[in-house]
FILO-599911 format. One line per 10 residues: for each residue x, y, z of N, C-alpha, C, O. Coordinates in steps of 0.1 Angstrom, whole numbers, plus 5000, padded with zeros to 4 digits. Example, Ala and Ser with C-alpha at 12.3 -4.5 7.8 and 13.67 -1.06 7.14 Angstrom:
// FILO-599911
5132/4943/5078/5123/4955/5078/5132/4967/5078/5142/4967/5085 | 5128/4978/5071/5137/4989/5071/5129/5000/5079/5134/5011/5080
END
This chain:
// FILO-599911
9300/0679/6193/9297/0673/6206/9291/0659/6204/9281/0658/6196 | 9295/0651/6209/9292/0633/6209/9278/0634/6217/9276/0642/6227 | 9270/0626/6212/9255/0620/6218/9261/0609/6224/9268/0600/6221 | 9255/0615/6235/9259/0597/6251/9242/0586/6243/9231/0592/6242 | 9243/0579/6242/9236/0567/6240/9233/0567/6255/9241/0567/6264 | 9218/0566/6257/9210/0568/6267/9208/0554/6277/9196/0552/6273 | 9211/0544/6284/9212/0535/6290/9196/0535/6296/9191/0545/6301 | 9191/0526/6294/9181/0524/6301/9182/0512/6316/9187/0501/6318 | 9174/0520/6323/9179/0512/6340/9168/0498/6342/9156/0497/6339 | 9175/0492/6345/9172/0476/6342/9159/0475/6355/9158/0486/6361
9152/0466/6357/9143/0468/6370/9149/0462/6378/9157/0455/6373 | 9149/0462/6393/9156/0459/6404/9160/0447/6403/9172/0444/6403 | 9145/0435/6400/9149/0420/6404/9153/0414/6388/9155/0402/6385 | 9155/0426/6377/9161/0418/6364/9169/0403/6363/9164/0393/6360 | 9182/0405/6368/9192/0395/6368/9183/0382/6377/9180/0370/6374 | 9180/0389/6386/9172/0373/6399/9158/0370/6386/9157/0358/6383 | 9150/0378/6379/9140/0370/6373/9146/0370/6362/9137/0374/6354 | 9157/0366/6353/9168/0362/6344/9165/0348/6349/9156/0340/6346 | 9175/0349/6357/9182/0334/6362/9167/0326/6368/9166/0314/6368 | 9157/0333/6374/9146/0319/6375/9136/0318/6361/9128/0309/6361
9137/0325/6351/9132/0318/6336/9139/0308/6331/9134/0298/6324 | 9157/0312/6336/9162/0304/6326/9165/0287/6335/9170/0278/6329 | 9161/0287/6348/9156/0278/6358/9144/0271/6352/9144/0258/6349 | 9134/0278/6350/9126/0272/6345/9118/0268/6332/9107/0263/6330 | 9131/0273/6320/9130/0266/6310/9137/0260/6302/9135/0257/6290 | 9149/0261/6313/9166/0260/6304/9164/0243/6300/9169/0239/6290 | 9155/0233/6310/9150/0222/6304/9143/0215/6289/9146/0204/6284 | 9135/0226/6286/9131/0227/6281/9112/0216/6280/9105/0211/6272 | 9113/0219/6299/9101/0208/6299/9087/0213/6304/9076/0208/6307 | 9091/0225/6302/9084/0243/6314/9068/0237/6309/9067/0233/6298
9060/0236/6315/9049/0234/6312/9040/0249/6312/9046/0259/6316 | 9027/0249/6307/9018/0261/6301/9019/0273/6315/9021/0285/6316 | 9015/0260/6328/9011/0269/6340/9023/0272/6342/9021/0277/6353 | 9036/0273/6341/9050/0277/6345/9050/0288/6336/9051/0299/6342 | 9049/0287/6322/9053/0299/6315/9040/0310/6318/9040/0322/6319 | 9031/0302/6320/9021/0318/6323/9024/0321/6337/9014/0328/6341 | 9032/0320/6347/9031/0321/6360/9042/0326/6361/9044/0334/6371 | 9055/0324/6351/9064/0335/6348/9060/0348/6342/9066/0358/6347 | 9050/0350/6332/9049/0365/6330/9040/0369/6341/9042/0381/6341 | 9032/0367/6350/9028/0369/6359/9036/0373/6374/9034/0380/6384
9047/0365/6369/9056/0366/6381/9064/0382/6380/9067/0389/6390 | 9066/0384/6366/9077/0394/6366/9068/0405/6364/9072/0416/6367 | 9058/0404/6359/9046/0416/6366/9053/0420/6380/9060/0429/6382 | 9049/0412/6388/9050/0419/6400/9060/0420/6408/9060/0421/6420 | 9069/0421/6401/9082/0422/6406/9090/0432/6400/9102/0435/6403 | 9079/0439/6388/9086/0453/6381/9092/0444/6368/9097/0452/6359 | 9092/0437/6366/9096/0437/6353/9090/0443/6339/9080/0436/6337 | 9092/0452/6329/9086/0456/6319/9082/0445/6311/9087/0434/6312 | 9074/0448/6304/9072/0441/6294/9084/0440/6285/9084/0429/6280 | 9094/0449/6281/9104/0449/6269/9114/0443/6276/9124/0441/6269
9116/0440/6291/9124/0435/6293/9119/0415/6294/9126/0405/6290 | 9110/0416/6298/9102/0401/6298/9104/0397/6284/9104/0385/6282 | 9107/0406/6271/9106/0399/6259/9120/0393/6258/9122/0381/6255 | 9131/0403/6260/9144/0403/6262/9151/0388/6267/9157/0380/6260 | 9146/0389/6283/9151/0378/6287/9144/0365/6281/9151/0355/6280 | 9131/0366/6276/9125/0352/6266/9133/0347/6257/9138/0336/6254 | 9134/0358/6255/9142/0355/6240/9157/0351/6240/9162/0345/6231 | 9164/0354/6254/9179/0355/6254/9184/0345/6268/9196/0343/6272 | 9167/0337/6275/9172/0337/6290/9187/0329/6293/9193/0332/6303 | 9193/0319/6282/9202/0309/6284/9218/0319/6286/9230/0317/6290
9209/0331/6280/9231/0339/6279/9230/0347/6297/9238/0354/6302 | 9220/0343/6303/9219/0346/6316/9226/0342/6329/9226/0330/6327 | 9232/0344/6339/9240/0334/6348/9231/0335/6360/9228/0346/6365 | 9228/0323/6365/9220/0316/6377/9234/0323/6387/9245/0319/6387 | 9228/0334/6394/9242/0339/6409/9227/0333/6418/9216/0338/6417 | 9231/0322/6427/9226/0319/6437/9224/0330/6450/9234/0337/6451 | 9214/0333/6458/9216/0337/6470/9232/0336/6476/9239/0327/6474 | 9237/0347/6485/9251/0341/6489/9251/0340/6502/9260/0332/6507 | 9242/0345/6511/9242/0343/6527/9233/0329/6528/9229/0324/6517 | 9230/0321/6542/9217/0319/6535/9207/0321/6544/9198/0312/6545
9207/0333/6554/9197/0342/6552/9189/0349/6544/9177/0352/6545 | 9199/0352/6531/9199/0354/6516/9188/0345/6514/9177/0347/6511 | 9193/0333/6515/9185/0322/6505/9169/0323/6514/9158/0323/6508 | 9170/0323/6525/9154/0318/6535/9150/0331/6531/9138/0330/6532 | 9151/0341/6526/9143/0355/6521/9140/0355/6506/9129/0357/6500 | 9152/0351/6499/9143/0349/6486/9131/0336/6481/9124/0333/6472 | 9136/0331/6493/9124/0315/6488/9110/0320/6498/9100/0313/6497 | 9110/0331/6506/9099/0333/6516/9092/0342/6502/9081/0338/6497 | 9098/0350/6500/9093/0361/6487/9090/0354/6475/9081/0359/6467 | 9095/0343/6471/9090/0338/6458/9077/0323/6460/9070/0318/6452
9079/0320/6474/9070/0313/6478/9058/0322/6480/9047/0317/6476 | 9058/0332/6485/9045/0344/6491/9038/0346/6476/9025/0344/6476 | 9047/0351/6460/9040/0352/6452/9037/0340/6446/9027/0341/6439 | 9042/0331/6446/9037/0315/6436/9024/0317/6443/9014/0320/6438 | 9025/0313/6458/9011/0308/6469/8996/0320/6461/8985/0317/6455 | 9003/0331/6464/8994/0343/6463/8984/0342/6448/8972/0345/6446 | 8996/0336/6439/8988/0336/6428/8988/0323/6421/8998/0315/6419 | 8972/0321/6415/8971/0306/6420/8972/0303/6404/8961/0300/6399 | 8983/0302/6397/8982/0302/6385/8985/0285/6383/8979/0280/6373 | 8993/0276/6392/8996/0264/6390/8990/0257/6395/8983/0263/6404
8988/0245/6394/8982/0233/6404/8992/0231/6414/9003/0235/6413 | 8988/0220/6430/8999/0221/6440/9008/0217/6435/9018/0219/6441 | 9009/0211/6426/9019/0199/6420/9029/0206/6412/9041/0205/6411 | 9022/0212/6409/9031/0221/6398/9040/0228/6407/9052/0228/6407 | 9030/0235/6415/9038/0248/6421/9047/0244/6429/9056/0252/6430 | 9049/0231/6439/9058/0221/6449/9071/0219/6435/9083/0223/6436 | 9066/0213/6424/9083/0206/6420/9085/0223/6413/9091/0229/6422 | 9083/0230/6405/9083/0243/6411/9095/0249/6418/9106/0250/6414 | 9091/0253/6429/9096/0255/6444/9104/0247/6445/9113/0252/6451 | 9107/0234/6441/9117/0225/6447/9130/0232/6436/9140/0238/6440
9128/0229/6423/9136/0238/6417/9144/0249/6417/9156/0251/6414 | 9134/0254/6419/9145/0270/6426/9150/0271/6438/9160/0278/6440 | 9143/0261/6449/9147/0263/6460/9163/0256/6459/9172/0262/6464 | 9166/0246/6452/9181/0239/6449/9190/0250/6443/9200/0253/6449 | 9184/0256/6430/9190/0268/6422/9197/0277/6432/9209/0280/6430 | 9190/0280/6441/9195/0292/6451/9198/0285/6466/9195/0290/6477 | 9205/0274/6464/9216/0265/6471/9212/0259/6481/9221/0256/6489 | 9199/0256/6485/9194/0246/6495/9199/0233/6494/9200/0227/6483 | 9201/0227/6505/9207/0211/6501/9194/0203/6497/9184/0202/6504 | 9198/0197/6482/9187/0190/6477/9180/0177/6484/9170/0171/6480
9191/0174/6497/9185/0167/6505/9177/0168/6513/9179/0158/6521 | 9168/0176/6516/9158/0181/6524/9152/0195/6518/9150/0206/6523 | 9149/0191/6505/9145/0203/6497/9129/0202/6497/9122/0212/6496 | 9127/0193/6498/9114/0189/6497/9103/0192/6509/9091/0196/6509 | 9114/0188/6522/9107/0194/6537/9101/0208/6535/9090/0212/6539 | 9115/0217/6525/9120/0230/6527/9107/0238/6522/9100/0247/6527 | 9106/0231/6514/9093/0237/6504/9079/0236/6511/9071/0244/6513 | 9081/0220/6514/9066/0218/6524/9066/0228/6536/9055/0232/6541 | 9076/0232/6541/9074/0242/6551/9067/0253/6547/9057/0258/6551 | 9077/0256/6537/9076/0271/6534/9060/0275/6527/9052/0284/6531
9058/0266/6519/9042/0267/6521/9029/0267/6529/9018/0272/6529 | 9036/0257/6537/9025/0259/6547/9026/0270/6558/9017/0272/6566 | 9041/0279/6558/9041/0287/6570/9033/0297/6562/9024/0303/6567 | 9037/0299/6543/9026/0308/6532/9019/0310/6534/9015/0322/6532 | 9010/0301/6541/8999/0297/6537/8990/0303/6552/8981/0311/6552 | 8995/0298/6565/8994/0303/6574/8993/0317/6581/8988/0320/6592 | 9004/0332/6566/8999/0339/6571/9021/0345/6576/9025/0356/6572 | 9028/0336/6583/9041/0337/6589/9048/0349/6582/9050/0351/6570 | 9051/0357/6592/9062/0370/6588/9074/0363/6585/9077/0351/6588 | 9084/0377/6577/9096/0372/6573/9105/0365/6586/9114/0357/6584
9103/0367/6594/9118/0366/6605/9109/0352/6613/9116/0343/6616 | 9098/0351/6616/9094/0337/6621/9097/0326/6611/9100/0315/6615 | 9096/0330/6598/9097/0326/6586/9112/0317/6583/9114/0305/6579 | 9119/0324/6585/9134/0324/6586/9138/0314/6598/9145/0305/6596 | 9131/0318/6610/9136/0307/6621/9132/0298/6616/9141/0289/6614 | 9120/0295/6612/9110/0282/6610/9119/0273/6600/9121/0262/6603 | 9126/0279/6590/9133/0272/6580/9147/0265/6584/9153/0254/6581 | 9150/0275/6592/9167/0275/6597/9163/0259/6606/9171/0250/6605 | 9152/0257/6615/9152/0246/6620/9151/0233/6609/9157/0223/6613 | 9148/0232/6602/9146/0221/6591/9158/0223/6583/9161/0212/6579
9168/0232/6579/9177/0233/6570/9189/0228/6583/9199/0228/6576 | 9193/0226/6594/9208/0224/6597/9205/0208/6599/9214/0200/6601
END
């Protein structure tokens, strides 16, 4: 009788915290507070430790799949704006071009990416649930 080789189950947001490492250092310009704000990130998002080594080590064989609605997109930039804000690992500076980055990655028009972000932090910041959240964006994004 053959041994099944045992698959181990990846964590929910693997592929999405894949594709924002290799966002933020496929450059290769990631500064100290970005790389510590990535393992920090994928803390809380379930990522293992053996998988955080994994994708370090491998992030570039990864594929950036953008949000595809973009309801899609105003929920994952509310959720990754909620943990950047939450945790204060960067300076504003950092954490705005930051956000501006990913916010493009996950198909915001980079012409008003900048509003997008300034919104989104200050609605963070203020406290705003997901769906006021979403309107708030949808007005600055058409």
């Amino acid at each position: 009788m053959k041994k099944l080789a045992k698959m181990s189950a990846k964590s929910k947001y693997f592929e999405a915290y894949a594709a924002v490492m290799k966002i933020t250092l496929r450059d290769g310009d990631a500064s100290e507070e970005e790389k510590g704000f990535l393992q920090v990130f994928g803390k809380k998002i379930g990522i293992t430790s053996s998988e955080y080594f994994d994708i370090s080590e491998n992030y570039m064989s990864y594929k950036i799949i953008a949000p595809y609605t973009f309801d899609e997109r105003k929920e994952a930039l509310y959720k990754i704006t909620e943990i950047i804000y939450g945790e204060n690992l960067m300076f504003n500076s950092t954490r705005i071009t930051w956000l501006e980055r990913m916010a493009i990655a996950m198909g915001f028009d980079p012409s008003n990416v900048k509003d997008i972000v300034a919104k989104s932090l200050a609605l963070i910041r203020e406290g705003c649930d997901l769906e006021s959240y979403k309107d708030e964006i949808k007005k600055i994004s058409t």
